[in-house]
Structures are given as C-alpha cells and as structure tokens.
C-alpha positions in Angstrom: 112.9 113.1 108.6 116.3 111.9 108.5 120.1 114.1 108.0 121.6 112.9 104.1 124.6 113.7 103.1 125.5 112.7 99.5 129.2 113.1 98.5 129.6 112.7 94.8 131.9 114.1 92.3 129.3 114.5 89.7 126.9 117.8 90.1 123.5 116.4 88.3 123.9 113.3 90.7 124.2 115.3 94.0 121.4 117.5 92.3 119.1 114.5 91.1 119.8 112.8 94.7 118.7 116.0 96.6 115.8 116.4 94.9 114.2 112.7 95.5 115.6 112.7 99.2 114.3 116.2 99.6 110.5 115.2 98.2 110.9 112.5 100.9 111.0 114.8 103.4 114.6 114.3 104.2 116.8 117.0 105.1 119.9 116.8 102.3 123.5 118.2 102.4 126.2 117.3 99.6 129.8 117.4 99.3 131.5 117.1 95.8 134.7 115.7 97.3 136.3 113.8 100.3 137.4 117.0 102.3 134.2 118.5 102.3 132.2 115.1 102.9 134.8 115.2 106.2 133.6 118.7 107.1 130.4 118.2 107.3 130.5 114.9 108.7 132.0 116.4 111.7 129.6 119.8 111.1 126.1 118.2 110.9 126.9 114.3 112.0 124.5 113.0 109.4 121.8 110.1 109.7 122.9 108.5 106.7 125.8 109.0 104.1 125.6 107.7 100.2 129.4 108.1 99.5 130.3 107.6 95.8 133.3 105.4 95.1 135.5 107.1 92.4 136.3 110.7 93.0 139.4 112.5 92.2 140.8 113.2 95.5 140.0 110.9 98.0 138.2 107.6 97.0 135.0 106.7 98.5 136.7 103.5 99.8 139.7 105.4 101.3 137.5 107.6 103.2 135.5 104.9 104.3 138.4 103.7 105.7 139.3 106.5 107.3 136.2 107.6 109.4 136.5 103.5 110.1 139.6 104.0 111.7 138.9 107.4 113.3 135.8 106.1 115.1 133.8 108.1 113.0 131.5 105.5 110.7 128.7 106.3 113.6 126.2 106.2 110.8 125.7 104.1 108.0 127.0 104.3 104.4 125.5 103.3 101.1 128.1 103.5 98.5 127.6 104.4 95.0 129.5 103.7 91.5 129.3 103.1 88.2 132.3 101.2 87.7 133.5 99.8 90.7 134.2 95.9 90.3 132.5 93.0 92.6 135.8 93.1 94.6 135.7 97.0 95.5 132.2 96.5 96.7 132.9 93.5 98.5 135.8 95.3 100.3 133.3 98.3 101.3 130.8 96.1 102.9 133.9 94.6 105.0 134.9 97.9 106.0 131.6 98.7 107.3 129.8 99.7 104.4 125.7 99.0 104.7 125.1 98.7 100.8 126.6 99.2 97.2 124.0 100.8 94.6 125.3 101.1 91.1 124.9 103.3 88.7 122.5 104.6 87.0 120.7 104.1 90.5 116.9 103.0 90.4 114.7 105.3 92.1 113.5 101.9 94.2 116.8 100.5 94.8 117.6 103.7 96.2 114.6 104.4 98.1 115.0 100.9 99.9 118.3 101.4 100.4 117.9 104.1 102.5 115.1 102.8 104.3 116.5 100.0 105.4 119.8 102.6 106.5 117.7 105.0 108.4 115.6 101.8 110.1 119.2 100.4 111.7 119.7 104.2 112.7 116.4 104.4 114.4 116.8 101.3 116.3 119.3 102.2 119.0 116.6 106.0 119.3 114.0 103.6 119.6 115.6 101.5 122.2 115.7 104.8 124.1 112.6 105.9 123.5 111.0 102.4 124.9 113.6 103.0 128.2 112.3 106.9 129.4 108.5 105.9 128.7 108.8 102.6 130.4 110.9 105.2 133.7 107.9 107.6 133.0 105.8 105.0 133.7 107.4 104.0 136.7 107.7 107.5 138.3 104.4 109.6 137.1 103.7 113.3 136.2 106.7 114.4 138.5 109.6 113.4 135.8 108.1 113.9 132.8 110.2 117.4 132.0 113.2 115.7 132.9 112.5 112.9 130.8 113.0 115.0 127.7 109.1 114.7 126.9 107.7 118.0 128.6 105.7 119.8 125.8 103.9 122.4 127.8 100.7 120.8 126.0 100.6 117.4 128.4 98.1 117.2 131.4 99.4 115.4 134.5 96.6 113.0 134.1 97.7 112.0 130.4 101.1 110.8 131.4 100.6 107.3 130.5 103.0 105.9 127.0 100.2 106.2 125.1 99.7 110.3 125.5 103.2 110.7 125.4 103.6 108.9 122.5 100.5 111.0 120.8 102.1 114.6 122.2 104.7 113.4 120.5 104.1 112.6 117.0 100.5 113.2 116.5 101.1 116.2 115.0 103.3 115.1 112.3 100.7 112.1 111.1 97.8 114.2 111.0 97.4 115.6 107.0 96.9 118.8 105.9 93.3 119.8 105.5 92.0 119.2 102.0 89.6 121.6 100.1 86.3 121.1 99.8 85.9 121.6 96.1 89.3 122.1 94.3 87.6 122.2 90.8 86.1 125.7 92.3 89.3 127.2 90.5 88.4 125.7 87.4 87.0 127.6 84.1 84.7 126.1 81.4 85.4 128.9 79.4 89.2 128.5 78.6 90.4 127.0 75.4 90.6 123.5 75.0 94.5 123.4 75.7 94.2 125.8 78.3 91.7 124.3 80.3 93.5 121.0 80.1 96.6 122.5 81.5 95.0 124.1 84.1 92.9 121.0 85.4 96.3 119.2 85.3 97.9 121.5 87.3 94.7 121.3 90.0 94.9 117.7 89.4 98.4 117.2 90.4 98.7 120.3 93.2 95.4 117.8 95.0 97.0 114.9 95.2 100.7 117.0 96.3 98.4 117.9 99.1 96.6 114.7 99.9 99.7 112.7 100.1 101.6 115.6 101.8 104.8 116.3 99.4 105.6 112.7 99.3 106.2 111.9 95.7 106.5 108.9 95.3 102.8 108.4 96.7 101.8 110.5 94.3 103.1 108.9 91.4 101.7 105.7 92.6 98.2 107.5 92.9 98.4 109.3 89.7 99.9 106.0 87.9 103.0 108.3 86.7 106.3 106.9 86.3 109.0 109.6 89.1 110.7 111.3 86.3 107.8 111.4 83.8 106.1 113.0 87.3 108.7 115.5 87.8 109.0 115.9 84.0 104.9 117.2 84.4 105.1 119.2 87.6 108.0 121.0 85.9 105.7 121.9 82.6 102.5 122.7 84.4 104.6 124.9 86.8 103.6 123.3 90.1 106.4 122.8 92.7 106.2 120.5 95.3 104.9 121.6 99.1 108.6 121.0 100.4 110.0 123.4 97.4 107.4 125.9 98.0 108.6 125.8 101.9 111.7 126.2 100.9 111.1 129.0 98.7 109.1 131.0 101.2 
C-alpha cells in the first residue's frame, strides 16, 4: 500500500483516479490546484505524485520545477495531460519527471505506470530492509527491538531473516477465509430477474473476496472489462471490501 496524491484541476478525474488507486489498495489524497498539491506534499510526503500539466494557477511543469529546485522532488512524478505537446513532456522528464500519461489515460498505462513509480520508491526501503536483517543476523535475539522489527509475536529462537521476514508480512499475504458454500444465500424461488440479480451479486461479492478487493483481478477472473465491472457492482449494489472499510 503506497501514499498517492493526484493533483488535477478536473473533479471526475481526481474522482475516477481515487477510485482505481483506492481498489488497489492504495492510500489516495488529491489536490485540485498547485497550492494545495504543495500542502500536502509537505503534510503527508507522498509515495508517488500524478501531477496534471495544465491547471489554472500553477502549471504542473512550474511546480515540477519548483519542488525540483526546493529539494522537494523526493518522490516520483507521473505527469498527466491531454494537450500538452512532445516538447512539454520532453521538458518534464528532464526536470525529473518519471513518466507522461495522456489523456484519456488507459486503466493499464496507468496501472503500469505507477507500478514501475512505486518499485523505484521501494528500492532504496528495500536496500534497508536487506541492511538491518543482514545486522540482525550478525548480532542475534539481543537487537531485534532496536532493529525496528520487534513485534511482541517473535520467539528468540525464530530470529533468523526468514521469521523476520514472515512476522513481517505474512499477515498481509494470507487471504481472507472464503465460505464454504456462498450459493447457501441463494433462493430457487425468486423470479427469474430476481434471482439472476441476486446470483450476480453473490457471484461478484465471491470473487471481491477471493481476490481481496483487488479489482483488477477480479475483472480478469470474471472476464469483465474495469468500467463495465464497476458499471455492474454499481447496479447490483455491491461495494467493494475497501469501500465497505471505509464506510464502516
């Protein structure tokens, strides 16, 4: 789970952006203009930034330059425009710009955008990560709480990388449990059109589950194109598992 922040002058863009980025489990903050894209980049210090070029304060360029200049382009930024020209984008990638998306963005140039963003993130965490288990190593059981691993959870004889590294993230890779019968909730006795919807919506709330929230896994399991997916969730009335968290 990565910290977005989209800046974009256009409200169904930040709102379409959130949505997609939020299914992916990513945390998603978004400033309609340059000042507040500045606040928050100083607020939250965000894992990734998709900056839109024209806006009607402060161009996307000009603030590029700006956190460039400042010391403040700590994270990497995909910029975003429908109209820029081959020499605007050219100058943003020399400024220190990671990648230029244009408009109307598709949902798998974005998502690999941002991939390959949040993996040049991770790289230096990772680097880090390989450095205090390789001292952990080196030490024992003694350092582990100052090592910034302690859990509470970790036996002294399970202080080899590999239990650290399973504390650690097992928890987050293990799925949700499934039910044992989901067609349990189903009734025979409904009308036709009734009893379609309501498999549908067992249908699709199943595979939510099974691929936890993610969805563009489960539009590659259910063979659904993303919008016609979110089109469908939206009818049947099934919200995703990181909506429903959020509405709790």
């Amino acid at each position: 789970m990565a910290n977005i922040l989209v800046v974009d002058d256009e409200m169904g863009i930040r709102e379409l952006l959130s949505e997609i980025l939020g299914d992916e489990g990513h945390v998603v903050q978004t400033a309609e203009n340059a000042q507040q894209a500045r606040d928050l980049r100083t607020q939250s210090r965000p894992d990734l930034v998709l900056l839109d070029i024209w806006m009607p304060d402060t161009d996307g360029v000009t603030l590029l330059k700006e956190w460039q200049r400042d010391g403040l382009l700590t994270m990497p930024v995909i910029m975003m425009s429908g109209h820029a020209t081959i020499d605007t984008a050219v100058e943003a990638t020399r400024i220190g710009a990671l990648n230029f998306l244009e408009k109307p963005i598709s949902l798998q140039k974005l998502l690999k955008a941002v991939q390959q963003g949040l993996t040049k993130t991770t790289d230096p965490q990772r680097a880090v990560l390989n450095n205090r288990l390789s001292v952990l190593s080196d030490t024992g059981a003694s350092n582990l709480h100052t090592s910034g691993f302690g859990s509470g959870n970790v036996q002294a004889s399970q202080i080899g990388t590999h239990h650290v590294v399973s504390s650690a993230f097992d928890s987050r890779l293990t799925p949700a449990p499934m039910p044992l019968n989901p067609l349990s909730q189903f009734s025979f006795d409904l009308p036709l059109r009734e009893a379609r919807d309501s498999f549908e919506r067992i249908y699709f709330e199943y595979h939510l589950q099974r691929e936890g929230g993610s969805m563009t896994r489960v539009a590659e399991r259910t063979g659904l194109e993303r919008t016609h997916l979110y089109r469908k969730l939206k009818q049947l009335g099934v919200e995703s598992l990181k909506s429903s968290k959020r509405h709790s």
